[in-house]
C-alpha positions as CSV (number, residue, x, y, z in Angstrom):
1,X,32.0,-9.5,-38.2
2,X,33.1,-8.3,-41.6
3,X,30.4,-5.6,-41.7
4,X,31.4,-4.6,-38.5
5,X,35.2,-3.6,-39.2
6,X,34.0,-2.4,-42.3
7,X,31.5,0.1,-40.8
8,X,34.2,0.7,-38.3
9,X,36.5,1.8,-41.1
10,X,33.7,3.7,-42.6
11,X,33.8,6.3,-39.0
12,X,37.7,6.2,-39.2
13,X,38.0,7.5,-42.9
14,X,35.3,10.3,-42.0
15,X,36.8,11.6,-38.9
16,X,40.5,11.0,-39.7
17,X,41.6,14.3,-41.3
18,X,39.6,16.0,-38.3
19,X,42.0,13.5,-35.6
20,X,44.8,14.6,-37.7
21,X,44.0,18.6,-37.6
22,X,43.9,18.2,-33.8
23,X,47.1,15.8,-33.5
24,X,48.6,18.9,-35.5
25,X,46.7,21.3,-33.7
26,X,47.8,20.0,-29.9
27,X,51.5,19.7,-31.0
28,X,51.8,23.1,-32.5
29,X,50.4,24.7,-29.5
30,X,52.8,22.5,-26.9
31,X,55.7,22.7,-28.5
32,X,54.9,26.7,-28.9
33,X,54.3,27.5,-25.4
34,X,57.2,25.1,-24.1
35,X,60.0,27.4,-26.6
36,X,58.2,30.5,-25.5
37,X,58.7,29.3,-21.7
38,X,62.3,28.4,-22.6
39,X,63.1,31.7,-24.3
40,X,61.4,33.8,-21.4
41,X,63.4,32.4,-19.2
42,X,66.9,32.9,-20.5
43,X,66.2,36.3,-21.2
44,X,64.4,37.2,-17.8
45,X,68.1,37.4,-16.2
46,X,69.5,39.6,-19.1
47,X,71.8,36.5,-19.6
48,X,75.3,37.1,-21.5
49,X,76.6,33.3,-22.3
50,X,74.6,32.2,-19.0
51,X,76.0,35.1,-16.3
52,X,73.3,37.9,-15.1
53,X,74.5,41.3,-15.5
54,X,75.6,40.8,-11.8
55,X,77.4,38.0,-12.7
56,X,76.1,35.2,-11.5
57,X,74.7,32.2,-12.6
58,X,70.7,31.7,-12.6
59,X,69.0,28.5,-11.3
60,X,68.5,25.7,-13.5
61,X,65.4,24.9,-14.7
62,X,63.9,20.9,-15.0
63,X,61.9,20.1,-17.9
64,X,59.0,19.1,-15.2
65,X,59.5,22.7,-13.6
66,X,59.2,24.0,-17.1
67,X,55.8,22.5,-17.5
68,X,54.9,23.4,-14.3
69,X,55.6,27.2,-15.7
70,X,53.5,26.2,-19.0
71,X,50.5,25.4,-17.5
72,X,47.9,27.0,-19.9
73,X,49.7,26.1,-22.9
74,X,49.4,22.6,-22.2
75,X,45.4,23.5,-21.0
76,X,44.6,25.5,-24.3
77,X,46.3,22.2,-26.2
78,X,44.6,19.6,-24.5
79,X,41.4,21.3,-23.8
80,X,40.1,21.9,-27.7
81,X,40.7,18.7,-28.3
82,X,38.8,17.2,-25.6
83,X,35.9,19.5,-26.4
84,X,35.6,18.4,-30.1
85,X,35.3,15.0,-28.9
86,X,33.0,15.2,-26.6
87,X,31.0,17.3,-29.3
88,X,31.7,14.2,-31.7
89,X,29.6,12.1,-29.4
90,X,26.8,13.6,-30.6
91,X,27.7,13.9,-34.4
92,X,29.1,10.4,-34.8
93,X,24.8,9.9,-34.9
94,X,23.3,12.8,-36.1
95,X,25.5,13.5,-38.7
96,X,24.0,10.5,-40.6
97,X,20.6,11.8,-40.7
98,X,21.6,14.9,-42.2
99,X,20.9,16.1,-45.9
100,X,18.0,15.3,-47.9
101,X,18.9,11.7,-48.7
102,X,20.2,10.9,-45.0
103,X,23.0,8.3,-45.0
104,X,21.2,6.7,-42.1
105,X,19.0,4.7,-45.0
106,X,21.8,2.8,-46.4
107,X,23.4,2.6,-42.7
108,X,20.2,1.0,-40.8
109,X,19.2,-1.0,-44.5
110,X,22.6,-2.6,-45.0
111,X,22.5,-6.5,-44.5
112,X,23.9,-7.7,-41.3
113,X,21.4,-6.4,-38.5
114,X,22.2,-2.8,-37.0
115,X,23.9,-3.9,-34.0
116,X,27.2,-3.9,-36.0
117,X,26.3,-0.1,-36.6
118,X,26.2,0.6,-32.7
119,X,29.6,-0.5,-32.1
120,X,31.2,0.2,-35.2
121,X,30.3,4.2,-33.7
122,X,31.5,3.2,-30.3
123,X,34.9,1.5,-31.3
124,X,35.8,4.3,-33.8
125,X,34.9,7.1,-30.8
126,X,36.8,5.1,-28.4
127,X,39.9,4.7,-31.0
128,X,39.7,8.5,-31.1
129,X,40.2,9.1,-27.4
130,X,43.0,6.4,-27.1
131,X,44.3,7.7,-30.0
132,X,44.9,11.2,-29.0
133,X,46.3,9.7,-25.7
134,X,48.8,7.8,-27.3
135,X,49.8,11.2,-29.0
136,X,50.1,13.0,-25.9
137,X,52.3,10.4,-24.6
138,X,54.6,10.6,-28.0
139,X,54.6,14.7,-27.7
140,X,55.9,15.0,-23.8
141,X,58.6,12.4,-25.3
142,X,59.4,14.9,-28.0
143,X,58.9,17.8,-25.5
144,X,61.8,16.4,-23.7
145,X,63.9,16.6,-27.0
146,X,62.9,20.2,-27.2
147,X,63.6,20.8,-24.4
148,X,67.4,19.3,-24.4
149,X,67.9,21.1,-27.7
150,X,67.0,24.8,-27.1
151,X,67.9,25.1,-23.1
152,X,71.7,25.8,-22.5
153,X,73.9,23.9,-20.6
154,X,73.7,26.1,-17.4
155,X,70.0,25.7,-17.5
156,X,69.2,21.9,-17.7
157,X,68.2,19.8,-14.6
158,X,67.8,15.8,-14.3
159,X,64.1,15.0,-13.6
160,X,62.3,11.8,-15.0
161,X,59.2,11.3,-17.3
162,X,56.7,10.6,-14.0
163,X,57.7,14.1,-12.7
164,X,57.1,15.4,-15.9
165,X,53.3,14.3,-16.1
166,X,52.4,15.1,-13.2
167,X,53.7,18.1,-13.3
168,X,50.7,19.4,-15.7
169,X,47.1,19.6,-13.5
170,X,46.1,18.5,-17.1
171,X,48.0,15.5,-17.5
172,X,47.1,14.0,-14.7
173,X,43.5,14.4,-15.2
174,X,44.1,12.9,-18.8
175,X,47.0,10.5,-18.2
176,X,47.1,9.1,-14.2
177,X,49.8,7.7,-13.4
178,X,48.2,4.9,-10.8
179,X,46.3,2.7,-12.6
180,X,43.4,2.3,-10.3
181,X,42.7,6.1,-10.9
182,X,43.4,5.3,-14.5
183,X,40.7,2.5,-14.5
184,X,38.2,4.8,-12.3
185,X,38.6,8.4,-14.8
186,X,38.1,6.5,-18.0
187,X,35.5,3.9,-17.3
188,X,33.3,6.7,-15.9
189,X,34.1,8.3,-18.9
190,X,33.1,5.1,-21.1
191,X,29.8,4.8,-19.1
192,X,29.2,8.5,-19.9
193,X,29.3,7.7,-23.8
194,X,27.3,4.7,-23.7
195,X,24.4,6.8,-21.5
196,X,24.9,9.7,-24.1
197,X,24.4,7.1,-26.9
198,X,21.3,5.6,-25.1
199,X,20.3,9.3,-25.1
200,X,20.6,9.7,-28.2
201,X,18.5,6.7,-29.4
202,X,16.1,7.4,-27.6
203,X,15.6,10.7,-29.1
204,X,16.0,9.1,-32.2
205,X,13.2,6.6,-31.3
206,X,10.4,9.0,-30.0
207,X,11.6,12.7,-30.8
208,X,10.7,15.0,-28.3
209,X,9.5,12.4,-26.2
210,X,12.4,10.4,-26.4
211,X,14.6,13.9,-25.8
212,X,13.3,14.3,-22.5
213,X,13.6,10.7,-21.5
214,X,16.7,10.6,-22.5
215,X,18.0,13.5,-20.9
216,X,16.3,12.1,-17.6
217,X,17.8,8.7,-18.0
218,X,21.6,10.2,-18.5
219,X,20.8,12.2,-15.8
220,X,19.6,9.6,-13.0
221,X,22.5,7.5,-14.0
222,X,25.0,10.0,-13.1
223,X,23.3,10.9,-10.1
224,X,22.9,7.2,-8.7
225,X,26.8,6.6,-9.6
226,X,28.1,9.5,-8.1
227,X,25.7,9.5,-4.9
228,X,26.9,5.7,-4.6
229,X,30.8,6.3,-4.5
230,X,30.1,9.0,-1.5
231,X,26.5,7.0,0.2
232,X,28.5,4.2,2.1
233,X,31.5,6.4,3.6
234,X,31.7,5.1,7.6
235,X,29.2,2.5,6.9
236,X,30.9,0.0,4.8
237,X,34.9,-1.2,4.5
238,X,36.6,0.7,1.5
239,X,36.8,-3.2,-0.1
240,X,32.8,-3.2,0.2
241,X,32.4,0.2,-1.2
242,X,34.3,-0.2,-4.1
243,X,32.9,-3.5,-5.0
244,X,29.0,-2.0,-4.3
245,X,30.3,1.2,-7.3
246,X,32.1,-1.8,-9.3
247,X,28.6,-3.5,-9.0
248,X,26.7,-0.3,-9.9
249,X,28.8,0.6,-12.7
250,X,28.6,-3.0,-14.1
251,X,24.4,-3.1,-14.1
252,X,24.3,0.6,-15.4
253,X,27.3,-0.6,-18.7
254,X,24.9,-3.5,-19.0
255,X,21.3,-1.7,-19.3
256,X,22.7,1.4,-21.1
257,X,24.1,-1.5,-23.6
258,X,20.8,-3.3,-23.5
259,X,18.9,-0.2,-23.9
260,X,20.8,1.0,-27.0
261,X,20.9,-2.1,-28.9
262,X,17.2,-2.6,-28.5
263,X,16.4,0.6,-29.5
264,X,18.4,0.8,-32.6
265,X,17.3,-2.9,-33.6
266,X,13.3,-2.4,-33.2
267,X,12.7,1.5,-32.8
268,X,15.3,4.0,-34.6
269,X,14.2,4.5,-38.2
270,X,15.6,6.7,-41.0
């Protein structure tokens, strides 16, 4: 277990000034395009202490309608991030076998067994995801502060932090309100990483062998759980169909789990 947190440490210290740069990155770019928003809008009127030139007052404008207005900021914010960790999927492995003393040999030699190493990766990658969540939570909190401090008086309008995330087409692919859909987006997504990972070791058991296995194995696995949540509509009661994809999902975590670990224990080599 101690080898385990420590190799799990090891991924945090090497990825964590890149999770900081995009931490930095997503709330630089939010809070950017939510001032912008705020600053077009008072001056689309030609405002004089909150009266038009005609002289009358404009509408007020909720923080969840001002989101609404600041949908490709919160896109260009979110999106980058996403992007680099999906890309990090794939470098959390094959970063180690780079250079021409790969740090794979000390990884895969290190007393303890290699399983650790497998889910040392997948911790740390999953502590990423959750992590930038968590941030994303914190900033629309702050957003709200921003929002208080730079719109005037005539311009602010109750609405409550529910409105606010959904507001964003973004936020609630990221951030779903109703748990069930919550459960559904990310544990597809976690069944996603651990078929990449099998993937991966198998490329990094047979080559280009292994590279075209893999790809076919990720692939199949997406197909049968996808074709599977749609197969049963009209045949089955919507209890039965989710508890023939809960069923699915749970042999396809367990094989790609199975897969992986027997692959890195008996066939991946530095």
């Amino acid at each position: 277990m101690s080898h385990y947190f420590k190799l799990l440490a090891l991924e945090v210290r090497r990825f964590r000034f890149v999770l900081a740069g995009m931490m930095l990155y997503t709330m630089i770019i939010e809070v950017l395009a939510l001032a912008q928003q705020i600053n077009s809008y008072k001056h689309r009127f030609g405002l004089t202490n909150g009266v038009t030139d005609e002289g009358s007052v404009p509408p007020s404008l909720s923080f969840a309608n001002l989101i609404i207005n600041t949908q490709r900021g919160f896109a260009l914010a979110i999106v980058i991030p996403m992007a680099v960790l999906l890309a990090y999927v794939l470098l959390i492995w094959y970063r180690d076998w780079l250079g021409r003393h790969p740090f794979i040999y000390r990884q895969l030699m290190v007393p303890g067994g290699r399983t650790p190493l497998y889910f040392a990766k997948l911790t740390a990658f999953l502590l990423f995801v959750f992590g930038m969540l968590a941030w994303q939570l914190l900033l629309v909190a702050a957003l709200q502060l921003e929002y208080a401090w730079l719109s005037p008086e005539w311009m602010k309008a109750p609405s409550v932090f529910t409105d606010a995330m959904y507001a964003s087409r973004v936020f609630q692919l990221i951030l779903p309100l109703d748990f069930t859909e919550f459960l559904i987006n990310y544990g597809f997504g976690i069944l996603l990483v651990l078929l990449a990972f099998a993937g991966i070791l198998f490329e990094r058991s047979y080559r280009i062998r292994g590279l075209l296995i893999g790809i076919l194995y990720l692939v199949l696995n997406v197909v049968l759980f996808i074709y599977s949540t749609h197969a049963f509509d009209g045949f089955l009661y919507p209890d039965e169909q989710l508890a023939v994809c809960l069923t699915i999902f749970g042999l396809e975590v367990a094989a790609a789990l199975w897969i992986s670990l027997k692959l890195i224990n008996r066939k991946v080599s530095a």
